[in-house]
VEXKOLRO-860648 format. One record per residue (C-alpha): x, y, z; residue in three letters; residue number from 1. Coordinates in Angstrom, 1 decimal. Example, Ala and Ser with C-alpha at 12.3 -4.5 7.8 and 13.67 -1.06 7.14 Angstrom:
# VEXKOLRO-860648
+--------+--------+--------+------+------+
!      x !      y !      z ! resn ! resi !
+--------+--------+--------+------+------+
!   12.3 !   -4.5 !    7.8 !  ALA !    1 !
!   13.7 !   -1.1 !    7.1 !  SER !    2 !
+--------+--------+--------+------+------+
//
This chain:
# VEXKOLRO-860648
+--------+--------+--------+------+------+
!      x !      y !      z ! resn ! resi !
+--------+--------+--------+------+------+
!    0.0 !    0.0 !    0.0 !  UNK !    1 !
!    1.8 !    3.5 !   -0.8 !  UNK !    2 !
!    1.5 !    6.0 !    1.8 !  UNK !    3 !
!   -0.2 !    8.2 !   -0.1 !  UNK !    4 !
!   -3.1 !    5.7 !    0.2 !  UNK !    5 !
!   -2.4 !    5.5 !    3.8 !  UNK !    6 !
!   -2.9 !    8.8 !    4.5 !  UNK !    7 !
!   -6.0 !    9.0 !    2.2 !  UNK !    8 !
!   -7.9 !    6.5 !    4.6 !  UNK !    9 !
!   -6.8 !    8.0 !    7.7 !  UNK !   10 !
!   -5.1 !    5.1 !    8.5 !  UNK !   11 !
!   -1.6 !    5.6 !   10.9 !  UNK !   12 !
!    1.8 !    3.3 !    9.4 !  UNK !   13 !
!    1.5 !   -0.3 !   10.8 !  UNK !   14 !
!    4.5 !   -0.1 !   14.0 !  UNK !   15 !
!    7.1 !   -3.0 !   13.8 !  UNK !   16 !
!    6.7 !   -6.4 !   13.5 !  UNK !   17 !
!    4.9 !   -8.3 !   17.1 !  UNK !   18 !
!    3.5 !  -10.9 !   18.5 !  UNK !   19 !
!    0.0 !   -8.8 !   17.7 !  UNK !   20 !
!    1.0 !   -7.0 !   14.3 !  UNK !   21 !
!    3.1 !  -10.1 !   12.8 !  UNK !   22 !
!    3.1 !   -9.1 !    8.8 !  UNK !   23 !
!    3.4 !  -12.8 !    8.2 !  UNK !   24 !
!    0.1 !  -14.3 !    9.8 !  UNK !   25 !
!   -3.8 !  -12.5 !   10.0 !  UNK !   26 !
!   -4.1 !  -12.8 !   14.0 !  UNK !   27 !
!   -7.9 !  -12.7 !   16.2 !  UNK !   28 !
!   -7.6 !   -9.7 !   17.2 !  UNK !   29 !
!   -7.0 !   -8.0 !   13.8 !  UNK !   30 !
!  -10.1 !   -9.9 !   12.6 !  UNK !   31 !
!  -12.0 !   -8.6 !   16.2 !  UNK !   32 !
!  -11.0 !   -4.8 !   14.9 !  UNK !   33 !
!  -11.9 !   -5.1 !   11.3 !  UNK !   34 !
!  -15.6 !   -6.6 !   12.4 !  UNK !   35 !
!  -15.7 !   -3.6 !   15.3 !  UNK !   36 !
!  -15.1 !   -1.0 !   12.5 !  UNK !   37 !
!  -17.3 !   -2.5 !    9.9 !  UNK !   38 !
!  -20.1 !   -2.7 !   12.3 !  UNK !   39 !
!  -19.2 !    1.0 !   13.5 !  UNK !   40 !
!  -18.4 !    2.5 !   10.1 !  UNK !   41 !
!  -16.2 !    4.2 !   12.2 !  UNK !   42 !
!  -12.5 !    4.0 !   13.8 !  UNK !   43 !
!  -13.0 !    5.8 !   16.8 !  UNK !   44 !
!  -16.3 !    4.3 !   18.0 !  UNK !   45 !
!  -14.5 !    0.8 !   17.0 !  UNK !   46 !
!  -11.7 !    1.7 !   19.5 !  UNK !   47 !
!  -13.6 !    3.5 !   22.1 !  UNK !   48 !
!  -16.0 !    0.0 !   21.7 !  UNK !   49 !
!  -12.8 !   -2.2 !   22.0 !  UNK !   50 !
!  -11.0 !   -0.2 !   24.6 !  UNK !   51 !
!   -8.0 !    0.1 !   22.6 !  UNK !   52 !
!   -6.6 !    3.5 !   21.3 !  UNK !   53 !
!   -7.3 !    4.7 !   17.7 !  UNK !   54 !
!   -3.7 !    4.3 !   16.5 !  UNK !   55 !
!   -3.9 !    0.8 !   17.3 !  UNK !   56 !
!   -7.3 !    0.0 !   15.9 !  UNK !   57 !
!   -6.0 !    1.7 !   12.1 !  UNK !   58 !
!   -2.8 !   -0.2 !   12.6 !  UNK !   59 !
!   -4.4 !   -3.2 !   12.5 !  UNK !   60 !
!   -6.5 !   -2.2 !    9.7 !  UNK !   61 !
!   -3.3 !   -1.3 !    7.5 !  UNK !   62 !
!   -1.2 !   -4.5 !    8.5 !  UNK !   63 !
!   -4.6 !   -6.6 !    7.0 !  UNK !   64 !
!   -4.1 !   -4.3 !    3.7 !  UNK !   65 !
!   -1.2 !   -4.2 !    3.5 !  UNK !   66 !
!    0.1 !   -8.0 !    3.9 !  UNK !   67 !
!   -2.5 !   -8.8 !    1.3 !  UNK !   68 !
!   -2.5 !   -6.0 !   -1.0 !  UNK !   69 !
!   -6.3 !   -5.4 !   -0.8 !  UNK !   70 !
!   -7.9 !   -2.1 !    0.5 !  UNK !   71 !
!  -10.8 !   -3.0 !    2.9 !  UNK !   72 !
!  -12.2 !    0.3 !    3.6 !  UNK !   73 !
!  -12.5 !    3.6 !    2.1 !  UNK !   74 !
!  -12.9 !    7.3 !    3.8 !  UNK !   75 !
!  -16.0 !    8.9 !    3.2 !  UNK !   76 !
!  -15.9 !   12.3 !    5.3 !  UNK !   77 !
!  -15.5 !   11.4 !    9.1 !  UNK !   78 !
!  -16.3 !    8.0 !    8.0 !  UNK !   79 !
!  -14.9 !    4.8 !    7.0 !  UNK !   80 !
!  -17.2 !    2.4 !    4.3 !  UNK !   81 !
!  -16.3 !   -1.1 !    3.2 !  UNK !   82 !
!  -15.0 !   -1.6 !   -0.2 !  UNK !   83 !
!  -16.4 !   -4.7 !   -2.1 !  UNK !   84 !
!  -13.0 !   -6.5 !   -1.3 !  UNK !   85 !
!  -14.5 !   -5.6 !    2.8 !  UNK !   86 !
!  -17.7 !   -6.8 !    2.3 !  UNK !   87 !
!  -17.0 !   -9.7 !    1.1 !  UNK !   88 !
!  -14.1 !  -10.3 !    3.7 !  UNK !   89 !
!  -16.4 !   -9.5 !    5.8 !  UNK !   90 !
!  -18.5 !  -13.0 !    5.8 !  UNK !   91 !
!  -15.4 !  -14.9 !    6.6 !  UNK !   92 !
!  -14.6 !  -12.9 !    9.6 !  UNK !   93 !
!  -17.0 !  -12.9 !   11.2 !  UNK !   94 !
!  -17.2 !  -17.0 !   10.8 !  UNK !   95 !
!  -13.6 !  -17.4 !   11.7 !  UNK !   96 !
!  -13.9 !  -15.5 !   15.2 !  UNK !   97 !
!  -17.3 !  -17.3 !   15.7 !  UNK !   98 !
!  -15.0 !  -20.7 !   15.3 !  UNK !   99 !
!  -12.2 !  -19.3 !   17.6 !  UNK !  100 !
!  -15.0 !  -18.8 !   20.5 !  UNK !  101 !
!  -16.5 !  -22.1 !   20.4 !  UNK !  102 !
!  -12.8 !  -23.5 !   20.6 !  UNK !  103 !
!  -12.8 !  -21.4 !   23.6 !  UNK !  104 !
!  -15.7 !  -22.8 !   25.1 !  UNK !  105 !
!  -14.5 !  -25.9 !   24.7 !  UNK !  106 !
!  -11.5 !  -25.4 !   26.3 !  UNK !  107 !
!  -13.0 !  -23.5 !   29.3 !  UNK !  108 !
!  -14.6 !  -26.7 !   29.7 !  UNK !  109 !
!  -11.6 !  -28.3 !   31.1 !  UNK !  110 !
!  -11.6 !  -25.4 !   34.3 !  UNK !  111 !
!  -14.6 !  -27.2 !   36.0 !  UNK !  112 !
!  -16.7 !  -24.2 !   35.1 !  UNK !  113 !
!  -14.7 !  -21.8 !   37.5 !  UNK !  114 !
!  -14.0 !  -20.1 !   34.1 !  UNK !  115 !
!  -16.1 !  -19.8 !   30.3 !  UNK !  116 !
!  -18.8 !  -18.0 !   28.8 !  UNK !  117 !
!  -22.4 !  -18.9 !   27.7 !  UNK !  118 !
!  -24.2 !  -16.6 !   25.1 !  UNK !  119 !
!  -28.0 !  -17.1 !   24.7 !  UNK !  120 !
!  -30.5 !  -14.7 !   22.4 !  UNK !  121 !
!  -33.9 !  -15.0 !   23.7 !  UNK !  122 !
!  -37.2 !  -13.3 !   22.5 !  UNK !  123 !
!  -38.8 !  -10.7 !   24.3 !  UNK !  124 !
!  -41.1 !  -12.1 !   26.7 !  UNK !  125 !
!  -38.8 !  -15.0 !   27.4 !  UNK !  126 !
!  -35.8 !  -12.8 !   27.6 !  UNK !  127 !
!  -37.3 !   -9.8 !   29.5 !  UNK !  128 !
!  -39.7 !  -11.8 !   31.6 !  UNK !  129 !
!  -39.0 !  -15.4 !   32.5 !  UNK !  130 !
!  -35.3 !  -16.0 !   31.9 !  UNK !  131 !
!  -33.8 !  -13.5 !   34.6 !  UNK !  132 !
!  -34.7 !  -15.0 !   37.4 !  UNK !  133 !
!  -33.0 !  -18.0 !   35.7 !  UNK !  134 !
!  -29.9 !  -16.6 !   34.7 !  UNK !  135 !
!  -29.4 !  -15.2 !   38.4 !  UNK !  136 !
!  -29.4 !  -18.6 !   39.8 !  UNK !  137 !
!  -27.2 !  -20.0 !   37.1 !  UNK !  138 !
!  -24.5 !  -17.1 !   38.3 !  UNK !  139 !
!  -25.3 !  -17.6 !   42.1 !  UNK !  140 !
!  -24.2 !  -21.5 !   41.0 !  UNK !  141 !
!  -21.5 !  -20.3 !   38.9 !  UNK !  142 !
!  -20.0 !  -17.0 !   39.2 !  UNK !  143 !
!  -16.9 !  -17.5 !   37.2 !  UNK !  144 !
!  -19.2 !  -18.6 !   34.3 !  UNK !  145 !
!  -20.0 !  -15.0 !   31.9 !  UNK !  146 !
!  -23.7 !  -14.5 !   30.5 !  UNK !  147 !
!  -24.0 !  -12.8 !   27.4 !  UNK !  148 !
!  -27.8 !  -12.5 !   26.5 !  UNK !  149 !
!  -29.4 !  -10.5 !   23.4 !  UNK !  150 !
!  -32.7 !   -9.8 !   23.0 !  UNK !  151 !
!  -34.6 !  -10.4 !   19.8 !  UNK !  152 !
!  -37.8 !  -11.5 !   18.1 !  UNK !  153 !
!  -38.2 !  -15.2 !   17.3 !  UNK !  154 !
!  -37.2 !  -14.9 !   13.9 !  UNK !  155 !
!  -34.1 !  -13.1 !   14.8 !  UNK !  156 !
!  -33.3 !  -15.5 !   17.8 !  UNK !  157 !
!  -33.8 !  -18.8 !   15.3 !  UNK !  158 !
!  -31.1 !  -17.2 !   12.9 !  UNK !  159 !
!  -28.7 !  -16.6 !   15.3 !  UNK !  160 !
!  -29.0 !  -20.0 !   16.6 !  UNK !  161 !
!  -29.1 !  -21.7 !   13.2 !  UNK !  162 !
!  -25.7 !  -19.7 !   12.4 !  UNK !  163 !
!  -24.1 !  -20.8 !   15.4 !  UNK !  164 !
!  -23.3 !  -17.3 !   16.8 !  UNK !  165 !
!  -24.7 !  -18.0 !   20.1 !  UNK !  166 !
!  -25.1 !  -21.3 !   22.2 !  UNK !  167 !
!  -28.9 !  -21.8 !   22.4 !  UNK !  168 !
!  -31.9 !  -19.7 !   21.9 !  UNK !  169 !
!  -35.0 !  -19.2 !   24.0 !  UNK !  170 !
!  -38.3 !  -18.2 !   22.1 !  UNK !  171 !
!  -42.3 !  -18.5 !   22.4 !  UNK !  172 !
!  -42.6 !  -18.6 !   19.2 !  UNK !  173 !
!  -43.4 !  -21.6 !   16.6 !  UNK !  174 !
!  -39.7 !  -22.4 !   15.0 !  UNK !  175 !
!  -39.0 !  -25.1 !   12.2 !  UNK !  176 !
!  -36.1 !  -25.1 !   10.7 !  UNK !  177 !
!  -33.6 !  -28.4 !    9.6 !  UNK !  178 !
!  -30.5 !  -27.2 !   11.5 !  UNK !  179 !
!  -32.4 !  -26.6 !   14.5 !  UNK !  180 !
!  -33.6 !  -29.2 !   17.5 !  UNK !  181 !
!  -36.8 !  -27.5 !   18.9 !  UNK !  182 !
!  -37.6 !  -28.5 !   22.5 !  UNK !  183 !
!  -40.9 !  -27.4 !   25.1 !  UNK !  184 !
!  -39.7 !  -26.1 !   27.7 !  UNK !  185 !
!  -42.2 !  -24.4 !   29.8 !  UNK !  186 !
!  -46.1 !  -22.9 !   28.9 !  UNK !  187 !
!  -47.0 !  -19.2 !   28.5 !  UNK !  188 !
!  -50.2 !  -18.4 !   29.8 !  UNK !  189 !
!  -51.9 !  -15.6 !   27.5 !  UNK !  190 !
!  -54.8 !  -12.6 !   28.2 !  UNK !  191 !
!  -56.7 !  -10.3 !   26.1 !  UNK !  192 !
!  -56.5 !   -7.2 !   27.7 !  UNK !  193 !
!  -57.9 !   -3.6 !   26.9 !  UNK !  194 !
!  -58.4 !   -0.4 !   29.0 !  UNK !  195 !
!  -60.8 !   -0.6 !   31.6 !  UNK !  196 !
!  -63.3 !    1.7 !   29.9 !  UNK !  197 !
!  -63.0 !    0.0 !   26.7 !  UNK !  198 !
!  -63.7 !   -3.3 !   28.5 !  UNK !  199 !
!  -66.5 !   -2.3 !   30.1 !  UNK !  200 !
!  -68.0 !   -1.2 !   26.2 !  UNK !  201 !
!  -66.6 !   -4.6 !   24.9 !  UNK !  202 !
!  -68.2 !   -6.6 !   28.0 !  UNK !  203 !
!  -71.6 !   -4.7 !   27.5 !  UNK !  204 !
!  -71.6 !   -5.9 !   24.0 !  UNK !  205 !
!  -71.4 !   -2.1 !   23.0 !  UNK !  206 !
!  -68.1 !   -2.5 !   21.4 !  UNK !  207 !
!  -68.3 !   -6.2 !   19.5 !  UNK !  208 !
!  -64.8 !   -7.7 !   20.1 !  UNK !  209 !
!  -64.5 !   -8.2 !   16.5 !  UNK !  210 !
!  -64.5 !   -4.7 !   15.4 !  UNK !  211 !
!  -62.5 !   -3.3 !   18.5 !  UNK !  212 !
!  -59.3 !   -2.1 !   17.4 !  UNK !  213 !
!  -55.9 !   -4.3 !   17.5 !  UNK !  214 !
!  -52.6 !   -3.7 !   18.9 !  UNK !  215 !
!  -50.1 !   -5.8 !   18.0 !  UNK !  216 !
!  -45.7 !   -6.9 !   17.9 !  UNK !  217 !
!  -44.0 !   -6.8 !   14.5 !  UNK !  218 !
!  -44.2 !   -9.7 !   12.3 !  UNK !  219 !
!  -41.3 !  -12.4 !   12.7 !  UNK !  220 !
!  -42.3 !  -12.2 !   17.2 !  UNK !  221 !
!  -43.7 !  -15.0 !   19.0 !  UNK !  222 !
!  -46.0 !  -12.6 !   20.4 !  UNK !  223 !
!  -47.7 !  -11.2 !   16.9 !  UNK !  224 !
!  -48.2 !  -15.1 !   16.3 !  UNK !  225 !
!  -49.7 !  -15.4 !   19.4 !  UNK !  226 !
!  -52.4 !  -12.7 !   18.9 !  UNK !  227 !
!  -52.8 !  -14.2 !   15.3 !  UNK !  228 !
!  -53.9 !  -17.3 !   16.7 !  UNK !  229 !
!  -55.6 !  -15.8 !   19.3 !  UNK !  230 !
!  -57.9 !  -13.6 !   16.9 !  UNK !  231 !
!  -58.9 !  -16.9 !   14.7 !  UNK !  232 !
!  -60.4 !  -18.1 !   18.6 !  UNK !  233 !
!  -62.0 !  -14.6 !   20.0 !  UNK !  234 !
!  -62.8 !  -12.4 !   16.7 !  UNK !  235 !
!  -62.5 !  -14.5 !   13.4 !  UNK !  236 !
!  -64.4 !  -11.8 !   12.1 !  UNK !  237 !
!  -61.4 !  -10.2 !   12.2 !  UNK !  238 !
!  -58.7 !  -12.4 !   10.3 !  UNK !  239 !
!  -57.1 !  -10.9 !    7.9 !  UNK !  240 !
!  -57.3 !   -7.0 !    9.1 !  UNK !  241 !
!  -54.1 !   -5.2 !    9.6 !  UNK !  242 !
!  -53.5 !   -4.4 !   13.6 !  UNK !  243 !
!  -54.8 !   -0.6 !   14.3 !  UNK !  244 !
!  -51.3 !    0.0 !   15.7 !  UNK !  245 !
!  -48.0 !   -2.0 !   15.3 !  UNK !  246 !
!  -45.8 !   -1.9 !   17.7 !  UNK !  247 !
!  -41.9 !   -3.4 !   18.3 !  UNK !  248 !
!  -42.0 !   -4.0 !   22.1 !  UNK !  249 !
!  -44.1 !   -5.6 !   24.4 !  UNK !  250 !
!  -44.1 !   -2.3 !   26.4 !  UNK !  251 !
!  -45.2 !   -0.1 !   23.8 !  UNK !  252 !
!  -48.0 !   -2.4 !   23.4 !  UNK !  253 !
!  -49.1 !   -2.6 !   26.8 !  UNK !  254 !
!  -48.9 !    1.7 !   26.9 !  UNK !  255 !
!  -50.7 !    2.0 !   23.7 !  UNK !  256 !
!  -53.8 !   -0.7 !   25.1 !  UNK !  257 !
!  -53.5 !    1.3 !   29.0 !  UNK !  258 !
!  -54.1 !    4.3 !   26.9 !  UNK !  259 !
!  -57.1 !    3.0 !   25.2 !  UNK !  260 !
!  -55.7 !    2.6 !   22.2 !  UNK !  261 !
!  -57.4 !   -0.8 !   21.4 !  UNK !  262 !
!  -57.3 !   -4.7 !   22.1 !  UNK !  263 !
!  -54.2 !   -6.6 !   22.7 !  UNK !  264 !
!  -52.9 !  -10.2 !   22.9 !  UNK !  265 !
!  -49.7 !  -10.6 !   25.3 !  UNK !  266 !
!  -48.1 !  -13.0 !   28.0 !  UNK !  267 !
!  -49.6 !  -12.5 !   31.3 !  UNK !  268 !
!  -45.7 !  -12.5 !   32.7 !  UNK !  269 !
!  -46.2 !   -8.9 !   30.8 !  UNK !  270 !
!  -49.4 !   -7.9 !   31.8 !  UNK !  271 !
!  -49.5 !   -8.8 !   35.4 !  UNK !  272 !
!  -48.3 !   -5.5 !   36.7 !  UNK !  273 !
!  -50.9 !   -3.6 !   34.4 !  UNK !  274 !
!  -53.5 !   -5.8 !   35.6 !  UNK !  275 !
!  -52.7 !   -5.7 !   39.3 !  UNK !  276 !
!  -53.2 !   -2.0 !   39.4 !  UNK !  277 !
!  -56.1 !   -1.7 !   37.4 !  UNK !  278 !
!  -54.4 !   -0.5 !   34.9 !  UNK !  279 !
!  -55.9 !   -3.0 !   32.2 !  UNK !  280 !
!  -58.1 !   -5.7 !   32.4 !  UNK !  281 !
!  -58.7 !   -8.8 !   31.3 !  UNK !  282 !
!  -61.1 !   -9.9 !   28.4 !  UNK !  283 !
!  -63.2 !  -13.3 !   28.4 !  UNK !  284 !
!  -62.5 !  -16.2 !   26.6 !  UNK !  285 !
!  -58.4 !  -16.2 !   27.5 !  UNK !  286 !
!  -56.7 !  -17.5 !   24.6 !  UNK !  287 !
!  -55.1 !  -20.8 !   24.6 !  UNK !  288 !
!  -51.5 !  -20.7 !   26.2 !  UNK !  289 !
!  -48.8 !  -20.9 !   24.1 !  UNK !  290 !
!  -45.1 !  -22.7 !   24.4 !  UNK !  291 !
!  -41.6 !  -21.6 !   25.3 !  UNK !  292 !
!  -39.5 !  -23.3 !   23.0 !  UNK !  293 !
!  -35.6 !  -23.9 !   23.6 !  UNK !  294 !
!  -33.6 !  -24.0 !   20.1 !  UNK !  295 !
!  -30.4 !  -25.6 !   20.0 !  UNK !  296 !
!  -27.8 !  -26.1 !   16.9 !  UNK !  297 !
!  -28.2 !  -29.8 !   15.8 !  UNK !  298 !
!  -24.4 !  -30.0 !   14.5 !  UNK !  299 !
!  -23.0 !  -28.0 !   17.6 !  UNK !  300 !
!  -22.1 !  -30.3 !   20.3 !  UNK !  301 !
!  -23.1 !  -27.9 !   23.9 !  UNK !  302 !
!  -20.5 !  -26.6 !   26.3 !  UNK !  303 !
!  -20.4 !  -27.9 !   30.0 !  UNK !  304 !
!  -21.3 !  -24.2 !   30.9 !  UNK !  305 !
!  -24.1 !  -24.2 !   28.0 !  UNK !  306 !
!  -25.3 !  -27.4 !   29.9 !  UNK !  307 !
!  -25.0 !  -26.4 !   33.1 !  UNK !  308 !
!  -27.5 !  -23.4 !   32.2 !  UNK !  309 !
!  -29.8 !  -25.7 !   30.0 !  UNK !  310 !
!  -30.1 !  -27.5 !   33.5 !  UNK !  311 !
!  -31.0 !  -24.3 !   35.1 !  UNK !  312 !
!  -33.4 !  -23.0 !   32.8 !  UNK !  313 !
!  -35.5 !  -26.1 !   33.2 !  UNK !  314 !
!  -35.6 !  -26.8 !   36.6 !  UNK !  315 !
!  -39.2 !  -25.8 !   38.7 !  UNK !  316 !
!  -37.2 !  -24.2 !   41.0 !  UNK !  317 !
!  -38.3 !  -20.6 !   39.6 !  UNK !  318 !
+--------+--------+--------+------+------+
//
């Protein structure tokens, strides 16, 4: 790379040759900054992310380019854009650090789970709701043990899992997919609820259920299948209607229905504040319950720690 082209990226000259800038081998950590500053589009917020300085972060980036004669990122005002050549690195990155912390995992193994990590992606119900009380138990058990969880809708939670960028999933919604074992692992019960005026109209038959307005999750959540499934029970009449309002959390939901916005389907583990202070209140029939469905990587054998937590998710201890 000339410098010229250096100094056109904002990039700083790669220092001498070490352990963690050898010219002759692509190390971990370069591949952990080139993924922090294409996610970023950025090499501060990369190294402000990574707790490393920004010298270090564009050094890493130039000893990539420049051992392989390939230019991964290109300067576009105060910010940094992949080239093709980046984009398509990109895909392989990320899949060789995903490799490198499973290895990891395996090896932590061998500490007798004084040491490791277990990262789960759960949906939002499961993950906001049900799983913390879990996950502090697991730590009281294990408190070398580190718990990374993200939070995401059931689509997004089966794709991590089928990718193997995470060590199991937790959803309530229906998953099928041929990478993925599917297991029950505990029952959700549901409620229809609705501001306490517009209950009283619905109850006294001055509102028909039917043609009460709907408040519902994006598509892709457990929960928006939940109150699809729900509908065909209590108002078939209204099948087929796009939601009044749709909304991406289960909070927003809830706020929108206390408001009198309209009619929602939701978890009672969500609702039961709402409902204890009057808040909302519950609508007759309650929909059937729905399931809370573990997913697990059919080619990825599980870590002791993963284990240990599988163990600790399904006990009745909660």
């Amino acid at each position: 790379m000339s410098v010229c082209r250096e100094a056109r990226l904002g990039y700083a000259a790669p220092p001498p040759a070490g352990p963690e800038h050898d010219p002759e081998h692509m190390t971990l950590e370069q591949l952990r900054i080139f993924i922090a500053v294409a996610d970023r589009e950025h090499v501060t917020q990369a190294a402000q992310a990574l707790h490393l300085t920004q010298s270090a972060v564009s050094s890493a980036i130039s000893a990539l380019e420049m051992r392989h004669d390939v230019i991964l990122f290109q300067r576009i005002g105060r910010r940094v854009a992949l080239t093709e050549a980046g984009k398509l690195f990109l895909a392989e990155a990320r899949a060789l650090l995903s490799a490198s912390q499973r290895a990891e995992r395996y090896l932590a193994d061998l500490s007798g789970l004084t040491i490791g990590a277990v990262v789960v992606a759960a949906s939002q119900t499961v993950g906001n709701y049900w799983l913390p009380e879990r996950l502090a138990r697991f730590k009281r058990a294990h408190p070398g043990v580190e718990l990374r969880l993200t939070i995401g809708n059931t689509e997004e939670v089966a794709a991590l899992t089928a990718t193997g960028d995470i060590d199991f999933g937790l959803v309530e919604g229906e998953v099928r997919h041929a990478l993925l074992d599917v297991e029950t692992i505990d029952r959700d019960e549901l409620v229809a609820v609705a501001a306490p005026d517009l209950a009283a109209r619905i109850e006294s038959g001055e509102v028909p259920l039917s043609e009460a307005p709907w408040i519902s999750r994006e598509k892709g959540s457990g929960t928006r299948a939940a109150f699809e499934s729900a509908l065909r029970q209590l108002a078939p009449a209204a099948c087929g209607q796009p939601p009044a309002l749709e909304l991406p959390s289960n909070e927003a939901v809830l706020s929108a229905v206390a408001a009198g916005a309209g009619v929602a389907v939701v978890s009672l583990l969500v609702a039961s504040p709402y409902l204890r202070c009057g808040a909302l209140r519950r609508l007759s029939p309650a929909p059937p319950p729905r399931l809370f469905q573990l997913l697990r990587h059919k080619q990825i054998r599980p870590s002791r720690a993963a284990l240990a937590l599988l163990a600790a998710c399904r006990s009745d201890e909660s």
